[in-house]
N, C-alpha and C positions, 0 to 999 in steps of 0.2 A: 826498492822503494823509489818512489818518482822523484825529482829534483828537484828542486825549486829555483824557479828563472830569475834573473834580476829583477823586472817589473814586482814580483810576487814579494824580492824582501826591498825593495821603494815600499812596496805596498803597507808592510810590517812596520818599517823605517817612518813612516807616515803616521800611522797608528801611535808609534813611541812618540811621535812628535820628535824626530830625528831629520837632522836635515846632514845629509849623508854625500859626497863625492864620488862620481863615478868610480873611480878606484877605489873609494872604500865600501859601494856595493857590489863590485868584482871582488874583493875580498871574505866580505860577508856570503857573499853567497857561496862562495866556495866554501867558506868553515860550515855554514849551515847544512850545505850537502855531505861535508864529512861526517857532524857527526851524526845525520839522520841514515848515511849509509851505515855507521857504527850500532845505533841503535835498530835498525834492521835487522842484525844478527840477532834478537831476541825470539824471531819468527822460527829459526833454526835450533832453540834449544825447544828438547824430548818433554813434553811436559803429562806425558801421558801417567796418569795415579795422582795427579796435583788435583785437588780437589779444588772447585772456583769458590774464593771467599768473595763476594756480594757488599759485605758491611763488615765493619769492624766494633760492632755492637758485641760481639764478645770479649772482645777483648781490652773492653776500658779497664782502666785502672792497672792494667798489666805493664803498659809500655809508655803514658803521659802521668804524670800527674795533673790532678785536678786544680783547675782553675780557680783561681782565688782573686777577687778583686781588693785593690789598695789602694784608697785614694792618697794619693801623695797633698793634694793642697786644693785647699777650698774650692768650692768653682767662683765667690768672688775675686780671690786672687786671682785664679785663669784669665777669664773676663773682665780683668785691669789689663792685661795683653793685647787685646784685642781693638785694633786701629777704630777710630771713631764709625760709629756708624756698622761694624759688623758684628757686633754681640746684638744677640733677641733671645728672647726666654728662657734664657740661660744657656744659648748653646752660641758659638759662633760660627757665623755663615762666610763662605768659603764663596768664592767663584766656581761656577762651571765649568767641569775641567773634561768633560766626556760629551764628544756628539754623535749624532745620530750613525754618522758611517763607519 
């Protein structure tokens, strides 16, 4: 499996909105190449007679239970939380926390 260069976890490092130290992107990246060389070793296990499951459409109800919503408290209470000016139609608005790159 190919490595990944320091430019490439700045890159990630950026993405997280991390503001990272030379030495601790020499470190990341080295843990990052361990464990992608560790998961690597997946390519070497026999998988021949595994059949490829696609979806796990058969097998709900076997391994999650089903989702149940609970409102714990009103959405006017919620909406007493929420700093002037950011509640609207009952939901409240956040800043922009994702851009384009």
């Amino acid at each position: 499996m190919s490595q990944l260069s320091k430019e490439e976890i700045k890159h990630i490092a950026d993405l997280a909105k991390l503001k990272l130290t030379d030495n601790e992107l020499d470190k990341f990246a080295e843990e990052f190449n361990s464990i992608l060389d560790y998961v690597s070793q997946i390519k070497e296990c026999d998988t021949t007679g595994i059949e490829f499951e696609h979806n796990l459409h058969n097998f709900k109800g076997s391994v999650l239970q089903e989702d149940i919503s609970r409102l714990s408290l009103a959405t006017d209470e919620v909406l007493k939380n929420a700093t002037e000016g950011r509640s609207k139609g009952g939901y409240i608005r956040t800043s922009k926390i994702v851009s384009k790159e």
